[in-house]
C-alpha positions in Angstrom: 23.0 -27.5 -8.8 20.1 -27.2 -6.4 17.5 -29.8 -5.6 15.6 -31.6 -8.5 18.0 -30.4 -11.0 17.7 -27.1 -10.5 20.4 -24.4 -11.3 22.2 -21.0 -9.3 23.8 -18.8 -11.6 27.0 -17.4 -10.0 27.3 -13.6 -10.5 30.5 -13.1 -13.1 32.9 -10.6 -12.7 33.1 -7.5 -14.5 33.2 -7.8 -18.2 33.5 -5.2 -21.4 29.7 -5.5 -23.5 30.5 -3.1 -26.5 31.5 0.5 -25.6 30.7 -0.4 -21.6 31.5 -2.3 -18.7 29.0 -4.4 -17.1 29.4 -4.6 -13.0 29.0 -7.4 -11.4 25.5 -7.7 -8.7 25.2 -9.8 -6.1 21.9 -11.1 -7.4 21.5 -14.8 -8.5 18.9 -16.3 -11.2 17.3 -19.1 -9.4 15.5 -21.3 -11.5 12.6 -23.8 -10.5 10.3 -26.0 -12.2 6.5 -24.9 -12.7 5.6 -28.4 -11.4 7.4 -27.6 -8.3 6.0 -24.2 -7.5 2.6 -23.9 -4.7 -0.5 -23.0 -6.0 -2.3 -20.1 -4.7 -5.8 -18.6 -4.3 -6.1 -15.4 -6.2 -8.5 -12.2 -5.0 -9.7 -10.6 -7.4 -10.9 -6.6 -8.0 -12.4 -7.8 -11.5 -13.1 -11.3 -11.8 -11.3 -13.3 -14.4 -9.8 -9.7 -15.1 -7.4 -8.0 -12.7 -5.9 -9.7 -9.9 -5.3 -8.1 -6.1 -1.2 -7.5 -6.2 -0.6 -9.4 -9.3 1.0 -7.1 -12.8 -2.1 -6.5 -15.0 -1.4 -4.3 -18.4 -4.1 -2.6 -20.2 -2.4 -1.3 -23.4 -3.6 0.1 -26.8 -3.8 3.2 -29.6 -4.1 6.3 -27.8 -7.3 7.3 -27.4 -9.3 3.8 -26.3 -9.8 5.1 -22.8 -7.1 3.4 -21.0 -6.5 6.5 -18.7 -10.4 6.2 -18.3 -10.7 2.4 -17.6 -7.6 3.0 -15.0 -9.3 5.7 -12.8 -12.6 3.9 -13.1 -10.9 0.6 -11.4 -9.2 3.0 -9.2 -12.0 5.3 -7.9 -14.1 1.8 -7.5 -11.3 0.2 -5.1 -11.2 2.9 -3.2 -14.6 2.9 -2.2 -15.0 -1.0 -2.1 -17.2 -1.5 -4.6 -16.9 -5.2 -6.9 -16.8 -5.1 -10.3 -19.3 -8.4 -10.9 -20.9 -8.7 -14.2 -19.5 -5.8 -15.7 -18.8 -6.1 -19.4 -16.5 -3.2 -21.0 
């Protein structure tokens, strides 16, 4: 147990999952409470939209534009404009 009841889950040894065996990893889950987590500002490159560094997915039915709406967003970064009132 870590602090404020937190747990580390100890990497298992190898075990047999079907047909395969699963190696171990040296990687652990640490878990932590939302409550005890820092808030941060976030920048954004579309406001309310798409955050600098965070994971934003645009999915859909092929055809929508998604491959459009991605180079738009990246051909604006690139030359530093900010997308501010614009309504897609």
């Amino acid at each position: 147990m870590l602090d404020h009841g937190c747990a580390v889950v100890e990497p298992q040894p190898y075990r047999i999952l079907g047909s395969r065996i699963a190696a171990p990893t040296d990687r652990k889950l640490v878990v932590q409470r939302a409550s005890d987590v820092a808030l941060e500002k976030i920048e954004w490159i579309w406001p309310g939209r798409i955050a600098v560094g965070k994971l934003t997915l645009i999915g859909g039915s092929p055809g929508l534009g998604k491959s459009q709406i991605t180079t738009f967003l990246a051909a604006t970064e690139v030359i530093g404009r900010v997308l501010k009132g614009v309504h897609l």
